[in-house]
C-alpha positions in Angstrom: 207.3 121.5 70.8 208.3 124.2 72.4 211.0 125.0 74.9 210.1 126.8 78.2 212.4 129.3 80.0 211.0 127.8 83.6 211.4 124.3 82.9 210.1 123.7 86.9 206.9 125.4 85.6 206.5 123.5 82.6 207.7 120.2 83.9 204.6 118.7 84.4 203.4 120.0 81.0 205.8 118.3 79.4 205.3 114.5 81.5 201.0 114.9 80.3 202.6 115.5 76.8 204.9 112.7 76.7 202.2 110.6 78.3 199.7 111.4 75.7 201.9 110.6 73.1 203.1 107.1 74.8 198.9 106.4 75.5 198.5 107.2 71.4 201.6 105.1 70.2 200.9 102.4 72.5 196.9 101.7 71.6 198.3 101.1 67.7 199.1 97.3 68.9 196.2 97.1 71.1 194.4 94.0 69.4 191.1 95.4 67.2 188.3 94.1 68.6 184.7 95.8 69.2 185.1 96.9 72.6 188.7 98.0 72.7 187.8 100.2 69.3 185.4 102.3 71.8 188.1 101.7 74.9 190.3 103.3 73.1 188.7 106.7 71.5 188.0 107.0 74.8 191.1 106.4 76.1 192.6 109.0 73.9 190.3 111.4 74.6 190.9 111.1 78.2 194.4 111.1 78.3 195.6 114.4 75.7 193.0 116.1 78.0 194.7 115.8 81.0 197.7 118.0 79.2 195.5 120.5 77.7 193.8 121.2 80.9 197.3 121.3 82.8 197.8 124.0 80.1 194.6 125.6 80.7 195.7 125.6 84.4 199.1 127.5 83.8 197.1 129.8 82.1 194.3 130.6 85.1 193.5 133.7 85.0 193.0 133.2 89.0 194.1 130.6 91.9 190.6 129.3 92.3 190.8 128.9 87.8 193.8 126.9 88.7 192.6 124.6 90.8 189.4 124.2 89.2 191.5 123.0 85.9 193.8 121.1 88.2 190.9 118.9 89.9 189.8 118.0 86.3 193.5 116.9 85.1 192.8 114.6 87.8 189.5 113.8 87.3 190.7 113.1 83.6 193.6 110.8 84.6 191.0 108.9 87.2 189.2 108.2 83.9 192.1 107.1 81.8 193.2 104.7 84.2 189.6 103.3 84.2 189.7 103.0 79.9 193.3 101.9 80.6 192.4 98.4 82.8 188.8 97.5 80.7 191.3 97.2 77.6 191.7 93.2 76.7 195.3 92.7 75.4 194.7 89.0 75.9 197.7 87.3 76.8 200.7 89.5 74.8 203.6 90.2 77.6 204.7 92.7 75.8 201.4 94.8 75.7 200.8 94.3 79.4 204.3 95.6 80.1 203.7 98.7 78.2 200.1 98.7 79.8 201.5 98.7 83.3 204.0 101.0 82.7 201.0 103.4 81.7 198.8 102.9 84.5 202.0 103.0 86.8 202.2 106.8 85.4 198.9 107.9 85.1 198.5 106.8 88.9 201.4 109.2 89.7 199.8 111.9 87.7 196.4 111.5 89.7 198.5 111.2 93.2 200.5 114.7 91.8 197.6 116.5 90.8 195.5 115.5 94.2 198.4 116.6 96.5 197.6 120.3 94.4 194.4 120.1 94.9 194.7 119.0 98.8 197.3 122.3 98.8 194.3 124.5 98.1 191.9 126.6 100.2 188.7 126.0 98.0 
């Protein structure tokens, strides 16, 4: 991965990365059952987008680009979280430690990216 000469800039790229790769290590113990198997391709989906399109903001080729891309990071993480609680980890602790501490982050990436979108004037 690269290393960014505005790490303020890139900051937020970097916590999406991280939380992609903590969504994708973490589903690996998720239990295999039927309807986790479709939770969590969906789930993956859902949460490497919301980096990509953080990206894609930081590269906007105008304000109202950037805050288009912006509103659909969140919209993104608003649909992770959902995949994120329909998961059944039964009764392993440890899972639902690890599963809280995602949703705990993916609601602070939806709270960061709507106080962007609130900042703007479209």
């Amino acid at each position: 991965m690269y290393k960014a000469q505005n790490t303020k800039k890139y900051d937020l790229e970097e916590r999406t990365y991280r939380f992609a790769k903590d969504v994708r290590d973490f589903v690996k113990y998720i239990p295999k059952i039927n309807t986790n198997n479709i939770y969590i391709t969906q789930l993956i989906r859902s949460s490497s987008s919301i980096g990509a399109n953080f990206i894609e903001a930081n590269e906007a080729l105008s304000k109202k680009d950037f805050y288009h891309r912006v509103r659909i990071c969140r919209k993104e993480a608003k649909e992770t979280n959902f995949w994120l609680l329909l998961l059944d980890i039964s009764t392993n602790l440890q899972l639902q430690s690890k599963l809280d501490n995602l949703i705990q982050e993916v609601n602070e990436l939806m709270k960061i990216f709507g106080a962007i979108v609130s900042k703007s004037n479209f």
